[in-house]
Each structure stands twice: as C-alpha cells, then as structure tokens.
N, C-alpha and C positions, 0 to 999 in steps of 0.2 A: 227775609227782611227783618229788619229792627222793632219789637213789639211797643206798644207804649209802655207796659209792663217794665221790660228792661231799661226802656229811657227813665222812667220813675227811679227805678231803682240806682240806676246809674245817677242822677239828678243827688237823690238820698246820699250817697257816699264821701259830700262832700265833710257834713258830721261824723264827731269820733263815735256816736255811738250808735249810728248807724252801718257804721266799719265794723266795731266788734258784733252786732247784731248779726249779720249778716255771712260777716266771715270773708266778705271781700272788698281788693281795693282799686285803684284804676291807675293807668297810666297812659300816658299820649306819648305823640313822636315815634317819627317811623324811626331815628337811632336809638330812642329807650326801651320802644316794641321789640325790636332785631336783639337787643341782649337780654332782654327779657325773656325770650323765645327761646335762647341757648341754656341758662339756666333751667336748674332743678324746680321752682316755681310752678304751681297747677295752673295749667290755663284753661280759663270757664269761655270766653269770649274776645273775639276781634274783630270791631267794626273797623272798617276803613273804607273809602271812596278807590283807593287802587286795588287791582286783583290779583297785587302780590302776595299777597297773603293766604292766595283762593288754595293752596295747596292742602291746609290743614282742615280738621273736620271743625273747629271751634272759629273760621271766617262767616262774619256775617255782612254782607254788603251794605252799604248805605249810601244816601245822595248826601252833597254838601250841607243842604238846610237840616238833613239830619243832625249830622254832625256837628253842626253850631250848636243843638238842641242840647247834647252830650257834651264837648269840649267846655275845659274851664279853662281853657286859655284865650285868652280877647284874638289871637290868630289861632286855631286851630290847624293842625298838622295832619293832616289827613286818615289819621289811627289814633282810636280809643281803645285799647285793654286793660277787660276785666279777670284778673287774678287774684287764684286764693292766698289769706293770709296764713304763709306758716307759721308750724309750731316753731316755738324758740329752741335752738340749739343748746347743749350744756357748754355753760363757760369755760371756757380753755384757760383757767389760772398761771398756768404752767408758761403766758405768753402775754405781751405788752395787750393792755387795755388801757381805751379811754374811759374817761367815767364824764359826765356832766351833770352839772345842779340846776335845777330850774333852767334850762333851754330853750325861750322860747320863740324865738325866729326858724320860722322851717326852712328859708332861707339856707339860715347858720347851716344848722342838721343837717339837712340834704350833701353841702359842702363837707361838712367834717365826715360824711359816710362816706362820701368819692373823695376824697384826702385817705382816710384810711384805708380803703380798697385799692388806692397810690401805694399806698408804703408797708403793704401787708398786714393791715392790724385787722384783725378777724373778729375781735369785739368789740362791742360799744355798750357801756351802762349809762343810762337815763335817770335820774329822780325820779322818782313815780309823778311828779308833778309836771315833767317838761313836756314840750309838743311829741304829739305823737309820731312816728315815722314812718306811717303810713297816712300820713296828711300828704293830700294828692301835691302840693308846694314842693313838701319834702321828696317827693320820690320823683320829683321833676327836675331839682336840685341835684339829688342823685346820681343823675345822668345813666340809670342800671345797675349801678354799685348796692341799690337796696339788696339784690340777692345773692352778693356775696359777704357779706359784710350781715354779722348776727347782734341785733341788738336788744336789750334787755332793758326793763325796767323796776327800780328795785329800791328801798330805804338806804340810800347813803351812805347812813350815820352806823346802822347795823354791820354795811359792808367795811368802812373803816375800824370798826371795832373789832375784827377777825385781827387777832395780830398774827395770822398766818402769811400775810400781803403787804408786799413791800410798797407804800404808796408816797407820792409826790404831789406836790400842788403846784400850778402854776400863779404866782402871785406876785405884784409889781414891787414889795419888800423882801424878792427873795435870794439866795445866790446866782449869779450868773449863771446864764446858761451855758453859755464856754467851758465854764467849769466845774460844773455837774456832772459827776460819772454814772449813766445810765447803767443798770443791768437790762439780761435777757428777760425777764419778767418783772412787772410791776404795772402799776396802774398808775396811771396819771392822769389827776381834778383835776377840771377846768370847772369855770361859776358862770352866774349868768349874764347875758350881755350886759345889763344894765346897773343890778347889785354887787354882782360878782361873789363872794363866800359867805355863805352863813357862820355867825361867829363860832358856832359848834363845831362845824365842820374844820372851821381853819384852826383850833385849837385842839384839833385832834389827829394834825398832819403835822408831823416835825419837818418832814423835809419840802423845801419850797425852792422853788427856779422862777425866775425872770428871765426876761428878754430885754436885752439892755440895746435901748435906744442911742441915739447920737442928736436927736432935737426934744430937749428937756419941756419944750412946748405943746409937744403932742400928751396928750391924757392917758390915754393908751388906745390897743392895737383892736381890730376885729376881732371876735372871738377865731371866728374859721380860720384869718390869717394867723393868728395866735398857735391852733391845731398842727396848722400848715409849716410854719416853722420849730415846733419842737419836733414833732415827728422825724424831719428832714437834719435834726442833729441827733436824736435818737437812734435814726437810722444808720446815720455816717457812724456815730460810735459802734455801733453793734458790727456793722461790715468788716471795721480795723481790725474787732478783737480777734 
C-alpha cells in the first residue's frame, strides 16, 4: 500500500523545485501511463485503483480516497505515475527545432510537445525562464509526447548568436508563410503568449514568417495554434522536396 511518505512526496511535486530536488515527476491517466510505460522513461511507482497494472514490480495499489489524496486533477483517472527525470539528450542541429521565449502557459507547452511529436520535431529549446516541462499541466498536455520529444533549456540570445544556425521567427510583420522556403534544418522562435519578442531577440533574426489571416479583426493566433500550423507547412515543404 501507499506510504504517507510517498503521498508527501507526491503532494511536493507539484513545485519546480521540489522536481529538480528530487529528480522526479508525475503523471496521471490510464492513456499517458500506457505510453509512458512503452518508453525509455525510468519508472519509480504506479499507484492505480485497477490491477492492470499489477504485472509490473513498480504497481502499488490504492483505494479511491487514496487517490484523490495524490491526483491533481479535480477528476482523477484512476493512475498516478511516478517517473524519473531524464538527462537531456544532445541537440540534433543537423534537424528542424523549435525554440521558445518566455513560455508561460503549460497549457501552451504540453501542446507544442504533442504538435512536435505529430510532425517529427525531436527538439524543443525553452528560455531558461519559461515553464517548466515537467510541470505536472505540462505533461498532462502532452498527452505522452513528453518522452519522445527532448527539450532544453538555454540563453536564447547566445543560441541566435552562433551564426552556425539557420534561424526564423515567427512574427505578425513578417513574409508569408506561403512563401517562405523552409530548409531541412533550422530553428524556428516563437515569443511568448502575451509579449511575444524581446527587442534583442527580434533584432537578431533577419528572417521572419507570418501567418496570414483573412479577418483583419483578429489580434493574433494562439501560440500552440501558431506551432501547429507552421510545422504542418514546414512539413508539407519538406515532403515535396
């Protein structure tokens, strides 16, 4: 059965700095458990009330009032797991990246991680300042894409400064997206939902892409739908060549 220990602890995870402390992070739902379960991900613990899970040596059974005790979701799903965080993988340059500035809806992030885990993009860079992705939101968002999908955290402004890297920004004063010819590698800024580009940042990407609307009344898009459609013309370009 489930210790108070463990429920503490599980409780604790909701803070980022109780994640890095720790070294672990959680997730629910019996479809984010099942992919989670198939990836490379260390698994420390599986509380659930069913005993499909009883197979493994890391099932620990619980009653429902347990589980309310544990769940951060207002309905709980009948499985709680606890998984180690991995180390970060080395960037794949050599292959389209997202990058983000200041991110802070885990919402958003969750989405842009299963968007990318859609359309193949293997990496993701973060501001050091944006949510973290393993904020239990985020990896609920995710929908299981957190373990395939490597993301990093890192200065920007340093990374645009490599002129080794072809990079783009997405910005509502920039060329169409129609007619922007992708290559096979590059990264491409998104900002944050609310500010959108720091002027440093945007003064140090020459090339910029829009998404060109048809109701001039709209302000602009969601960031994630934003994500969602360049990817999916990024993608289509890359298929043709």
């Amino acid at each position: 059965m489930i210790t108070k220990n463990q429920i503490k602890l599980i409780k604790s995870l909701r803070l980022k700095k109780n994640r890095i402390q720790s070294g672990f992070f959680i997730a629910e739902g019996e479809k984010i458990i099942d992919e989670l379960l198939q990836s490379k991900l260390e698994k420390v613990h599986i509380f659930s009330t069913v005993n499909k899970y009883s197979f493994s040596d890391y099932y620990i059974p619980i009653k429902n009032a347990q589980l309310k005790q544990i769940s951060y979701l207002k309905t709980p799903n009948k499985v709680v797991g606890l998984f180690k965080i991995p180390k970060n993988s080395v960037i794949d340059f050599n292959s389209n990246i997202i990058a983000l500035e200041e991110i802070n809806d885990p919402g958003n992030l969750g989405t842009i991680i299963r968007l990318c885990d859609w359309y193949g993009i293997k990496n993701i860079i973060c501001s050091i300042n944006s949510v973290d992705c393993y904020n239990p939101k985020v990896i609920q968002a995710s929908m299981g894409s957190i373990s395939r999908v490597n993301i990093s955290y890192m200065d920007l402004e340093k990374l645009v400064a490599d002129k080794n890297h072809k990079t783009v920004m997405a910005d509502l004063k920039g060329e169409k997206l129609r007619n922007f010819n992708f290559s096979k590698n590059q990264i491409i800024f998104f900002g944050s939902e609310s500010n959108g580009f720091s002027k440093k940042m945007s003064s140090k990407i020459e090339n910029k892409i829009t998404i060109e609307g048809l109701n001039n009344n709209v302000e602009s898009l969601n960031l994630a739908t934003s994500v969602g459609i360049i990817l999916y013309e990024l993608t289509s370009q890359i298929t043709e060549k």
